[in-house]
C-alpha positions, -999 to 999 in steps of 0.1 A, spaced: -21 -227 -472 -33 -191 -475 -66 -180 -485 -60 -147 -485 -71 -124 -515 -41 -109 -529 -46 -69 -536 -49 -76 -572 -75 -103 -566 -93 -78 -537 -94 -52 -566 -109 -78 -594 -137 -90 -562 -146 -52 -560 -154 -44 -601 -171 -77 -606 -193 -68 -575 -197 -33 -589 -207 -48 -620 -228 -72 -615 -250 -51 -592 -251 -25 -612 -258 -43 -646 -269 -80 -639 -285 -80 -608 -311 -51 -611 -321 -64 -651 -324 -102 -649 -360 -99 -650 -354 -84 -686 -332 -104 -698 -359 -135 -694 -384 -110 -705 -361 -108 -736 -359 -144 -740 -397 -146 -748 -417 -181 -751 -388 -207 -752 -401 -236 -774 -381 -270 -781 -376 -254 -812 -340 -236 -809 -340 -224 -844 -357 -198 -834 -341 -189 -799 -321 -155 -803 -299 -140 -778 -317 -115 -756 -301 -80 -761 -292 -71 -730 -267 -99 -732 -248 -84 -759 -247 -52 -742 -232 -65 -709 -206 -81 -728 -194 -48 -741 -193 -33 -712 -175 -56 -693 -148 -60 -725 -144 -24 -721 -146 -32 -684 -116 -53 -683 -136 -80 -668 -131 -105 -696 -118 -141 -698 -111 -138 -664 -108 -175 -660 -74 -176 -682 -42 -179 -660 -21 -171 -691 -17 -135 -694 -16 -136 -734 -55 -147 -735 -66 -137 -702 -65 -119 -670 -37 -140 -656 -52 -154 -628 -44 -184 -611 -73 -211 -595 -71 -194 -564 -75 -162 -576 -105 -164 -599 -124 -183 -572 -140 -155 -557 -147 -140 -590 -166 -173 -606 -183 -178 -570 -198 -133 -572 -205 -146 -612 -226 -179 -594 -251 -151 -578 -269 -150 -614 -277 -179 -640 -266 -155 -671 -234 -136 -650 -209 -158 -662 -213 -153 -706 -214 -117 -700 -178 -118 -687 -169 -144 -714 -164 -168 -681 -193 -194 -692 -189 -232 -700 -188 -249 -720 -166 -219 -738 -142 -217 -708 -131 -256 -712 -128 -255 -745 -107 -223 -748 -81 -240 -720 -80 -268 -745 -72 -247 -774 -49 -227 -753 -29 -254 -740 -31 -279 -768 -43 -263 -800 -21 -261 -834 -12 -222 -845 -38 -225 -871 -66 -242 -848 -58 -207 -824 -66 -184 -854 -94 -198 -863 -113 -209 -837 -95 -197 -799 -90 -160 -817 -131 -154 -820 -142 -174 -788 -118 -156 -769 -135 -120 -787 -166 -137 -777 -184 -136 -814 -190 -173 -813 -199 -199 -788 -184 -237 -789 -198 -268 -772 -182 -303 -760 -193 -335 -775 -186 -366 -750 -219 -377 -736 -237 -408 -754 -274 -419 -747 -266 -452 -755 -241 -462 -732 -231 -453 -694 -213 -421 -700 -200 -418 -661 -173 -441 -677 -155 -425 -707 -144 -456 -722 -178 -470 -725 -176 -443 -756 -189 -456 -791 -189 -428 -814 -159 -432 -836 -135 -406 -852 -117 -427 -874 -87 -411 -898 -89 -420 -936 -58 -404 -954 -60 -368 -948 -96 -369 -935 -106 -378 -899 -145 -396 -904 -173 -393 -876 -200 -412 -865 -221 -414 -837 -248 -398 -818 -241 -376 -785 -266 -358 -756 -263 -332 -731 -244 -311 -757 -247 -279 -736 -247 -244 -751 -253 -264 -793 -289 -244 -793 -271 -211 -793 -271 -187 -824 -240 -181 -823 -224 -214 -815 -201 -220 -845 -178 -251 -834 -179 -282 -811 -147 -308 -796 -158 -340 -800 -145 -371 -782 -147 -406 -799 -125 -435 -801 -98 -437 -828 -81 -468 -820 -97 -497 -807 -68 -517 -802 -52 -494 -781 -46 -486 -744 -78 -480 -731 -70 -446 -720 -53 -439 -757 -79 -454 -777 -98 -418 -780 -95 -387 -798 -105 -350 -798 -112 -338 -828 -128 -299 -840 -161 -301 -860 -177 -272 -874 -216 -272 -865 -223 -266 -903 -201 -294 -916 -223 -322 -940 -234 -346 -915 -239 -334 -886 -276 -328 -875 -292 -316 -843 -317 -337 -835 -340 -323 -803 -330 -299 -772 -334 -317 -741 -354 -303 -712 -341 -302 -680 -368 -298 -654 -392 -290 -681 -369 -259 -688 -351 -254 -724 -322 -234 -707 -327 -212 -737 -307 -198 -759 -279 -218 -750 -300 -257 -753 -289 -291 -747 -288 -307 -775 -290 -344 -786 -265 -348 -820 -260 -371 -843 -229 -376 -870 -238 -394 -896 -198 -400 -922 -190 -363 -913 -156 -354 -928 -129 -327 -917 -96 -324 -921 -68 -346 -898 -57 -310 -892 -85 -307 -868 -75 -333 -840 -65 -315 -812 -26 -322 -803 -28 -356 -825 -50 -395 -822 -55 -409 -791 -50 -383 -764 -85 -374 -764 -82 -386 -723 -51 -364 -716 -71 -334 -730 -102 -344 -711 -83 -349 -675 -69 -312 -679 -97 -296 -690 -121 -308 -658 -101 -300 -634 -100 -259 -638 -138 -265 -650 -146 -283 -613 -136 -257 -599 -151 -228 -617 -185 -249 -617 -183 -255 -573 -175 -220 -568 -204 -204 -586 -227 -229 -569 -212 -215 -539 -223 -181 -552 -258 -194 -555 -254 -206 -520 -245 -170 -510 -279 -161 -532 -302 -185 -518 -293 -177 -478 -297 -141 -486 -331 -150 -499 -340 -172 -466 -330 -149 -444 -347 -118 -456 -375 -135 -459 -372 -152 -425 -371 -117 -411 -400 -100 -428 -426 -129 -429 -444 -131 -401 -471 -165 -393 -488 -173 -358 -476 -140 -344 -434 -144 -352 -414 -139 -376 -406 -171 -396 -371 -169 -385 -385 -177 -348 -407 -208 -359 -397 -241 -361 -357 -249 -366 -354 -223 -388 -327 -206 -373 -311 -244 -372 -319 -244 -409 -294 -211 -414 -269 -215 -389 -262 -251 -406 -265 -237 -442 -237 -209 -432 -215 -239 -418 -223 -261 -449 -214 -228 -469 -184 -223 -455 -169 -258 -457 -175 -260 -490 -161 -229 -499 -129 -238 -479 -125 -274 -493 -130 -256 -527 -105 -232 -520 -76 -263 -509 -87 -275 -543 -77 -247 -568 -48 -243 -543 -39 -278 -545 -40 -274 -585 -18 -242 -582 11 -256 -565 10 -294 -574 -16 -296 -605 -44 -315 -610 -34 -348 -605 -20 -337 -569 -50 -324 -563 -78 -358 -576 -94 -361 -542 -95 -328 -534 -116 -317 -568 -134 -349 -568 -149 -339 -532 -156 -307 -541 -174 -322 -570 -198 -341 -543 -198 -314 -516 -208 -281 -535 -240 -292 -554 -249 -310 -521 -242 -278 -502 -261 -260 -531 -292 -285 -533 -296 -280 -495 -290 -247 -490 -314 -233 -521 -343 -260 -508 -348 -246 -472 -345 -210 -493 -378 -224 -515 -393 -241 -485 -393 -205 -463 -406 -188 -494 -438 -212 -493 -456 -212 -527 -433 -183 -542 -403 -203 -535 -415 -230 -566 -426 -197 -594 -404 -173 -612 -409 -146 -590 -378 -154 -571 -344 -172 -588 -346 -204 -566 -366 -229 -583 -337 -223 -613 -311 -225 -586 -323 -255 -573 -326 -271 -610 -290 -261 -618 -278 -273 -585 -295 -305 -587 -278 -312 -627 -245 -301 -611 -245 -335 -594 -245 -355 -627 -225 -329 -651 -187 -339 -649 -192 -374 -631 -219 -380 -611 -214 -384 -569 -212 -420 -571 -179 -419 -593 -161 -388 -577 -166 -407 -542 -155 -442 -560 -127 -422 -570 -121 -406 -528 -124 -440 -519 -95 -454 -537 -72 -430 -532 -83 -434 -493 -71 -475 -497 -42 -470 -519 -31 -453 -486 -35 -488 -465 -21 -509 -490 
């Protein structure tokens, strides 16, 4: 294996660097400034402004759908290649919409690319990919165990020419934002099927009759405005058979090739905010000084950063063997690699960013510094796509298959 940036990837590292220091970095302050008071009440979140103009800078950039190995819709890029790019986009909470690179929008574009009819590309791949509308992805239930997929109740059932919804779904990332116009929604279709081809995918339009956002969820009594999660319900909501994506029951297919690029993408910015947070310790570690030292010189503090580098590292290497892995083999050659980087980076993260907040004393827990939204975002990581228990479930048998 070769982890070596290629000169087209070294040159793609360099601009995104340029521009996120020059344009992200140096204004995130604003942008929350530009958020203003963040209520439950997402009707009346807007999109700061700044957003908007990063975007058109970096579409006239170049810097946009980076994450897109197919060279008609993206940059071209393969796993291995955009690594270093999501990790330098993981240095900032809002880097990744400004270069069109943010989930739940990235997942659902690869579905659309890869499975969507002609006419579900026009209408909805066409904008997201332009970036003049957001999506969002419906799987999660509150009433059920949603860390197994075919605990799933909500039901997309296909009368005649019409495919008819019903349920109620959480943790619908990004369904607070203005501009988010369409959702894929997952919900069984056939009972009586296989268990792994009893569910559907199906695209809903956020202003079809029936569908209702009921509440944004807090996480960490934060809104994570203007994006939201939201808690949905679909009461008889009707759209056309048309909108199943790549036809009934292969809503599990769809979901196993759209995690896998997603995993990625999600560890390697954590291992950006790694990067962030030991920048953070360490400056700090130099510059305060308690008892007569420098805090770097108290305690095991320099224990504390030698192992966060190391921790850094390996997870940035096992991450790397991952989009590898999917590269040359795909993502079923590459299960226990992407399930352990699924573990390992918001472990690394959680760890890393914590001894960041611990150096900074009281600052380390306030908005004067990005760690305590770090630590947050770090700490959801290990829930969002399967929580640890299930990706190391998942290690384990793979590790006794081996024995058997």
């Amino acid at each position: 294996m070769d982890f070596s940036h290629s000169p087209k990837t070294q040159e793609m590292i360099a601009r995104v660097k340029a521009f996120m220091n020059e344009h992200i970095i140096p204004n995130e302050q604003k942008y929350v400034e530009q958020l203003g008071e963040v209520t439950g009440d997402w009707t009346r979140w807007t999109v700061p402004p700044l957003m908007e103009e990063w975007k058109e800078k970096a579409k006239a950039a170049g810097l946009w759908n980076l994450f897109l190995p197919d060279e008609e819709y993206g940059a071209g890029l393969n796993n291995l290649e955009y690594a270093p790019l999501a990790e330098i986009m993981g240095y900032s909470p809002f880097a990744s919409e400004a270069f069109n690179c943010s989930a739940p929008d990235t997942g659902n574009m690869e579905v659309l690319v890869k499975y969507g009819s002609p006419a579900q590309k026009k209408q909805w791949l066409e904008p997201l990919l332009e970036g003049t509308i957001r999506s969002v992805f419906f799987m999660t239930e509150p009433g059920v165990a949603s860390s197994d997929a075919t605990n799933m109740e909500a039901t997309c059932v296909i009368e005649n020419d019409e495919v008819v919804i019903n349920g109620r779904k959480w943790w619908s990332s990004g369904v607070g934002h203005p501009q988010c116009k369409i959702g894929i929604f997952m919900g069984v279709t056939d009972p009586s099927a296989n268990r792994h081809a009893q569910h559907s995918m199906v695209l809903v339009p956020l202003d079809t009759p029936g569908v209702k956002i009921e509440r944004m969820l807090p996480v960490f009594n934060r809104y994570d405005a203007p994006e939201g999660h939201g808690e949905v319900s679909f009461t008889n909501v009707r759209v056309p058979v048309s909108n199943i994506i790549a036809g009934p029951g292969r809503g599990f297919e769809i979901a196993q090739g759209r995690l896998g690029p997603g995993r990625i993408h999600h560890c390697m910015r954590l291992i950006g905010a790694s990067e962030r947070a030991l920048k953070h310790l360490c400056e700090r570690a130099t510059s305060r000084v308690a008892f007569g030292k420098p805090l770097a010189s108290l305690g095991g503090n320099r224990d504390i950063i030698a192992n966060s580098r190391i921790d850094i590292e390996c997870a940035r290497l096992l991450t790397l063997k991952a989009a590898y892995l999917m590269d040359t083999v795909g993502v079923f050659g590459a299960m226990t690699e992407i399930s352990a980087i699924k573990v390992v980076a918001p472990n690394v993260a959680q760890k890393v960013i914590d001894a960041a907040i611990q150096i900074h004393g009281g600052g380390g827990v306030s908005d004067d510094f990005p760690l305590a939204a770090m630590f947050g975002w770090a700490r959801v990581l290990r829930l969002a796509d399967g929580p640890d228990e299930v990706h190391r479930g998942l290690i384990a048998k793979f590790e006794l298959n081996k024995y058997k």
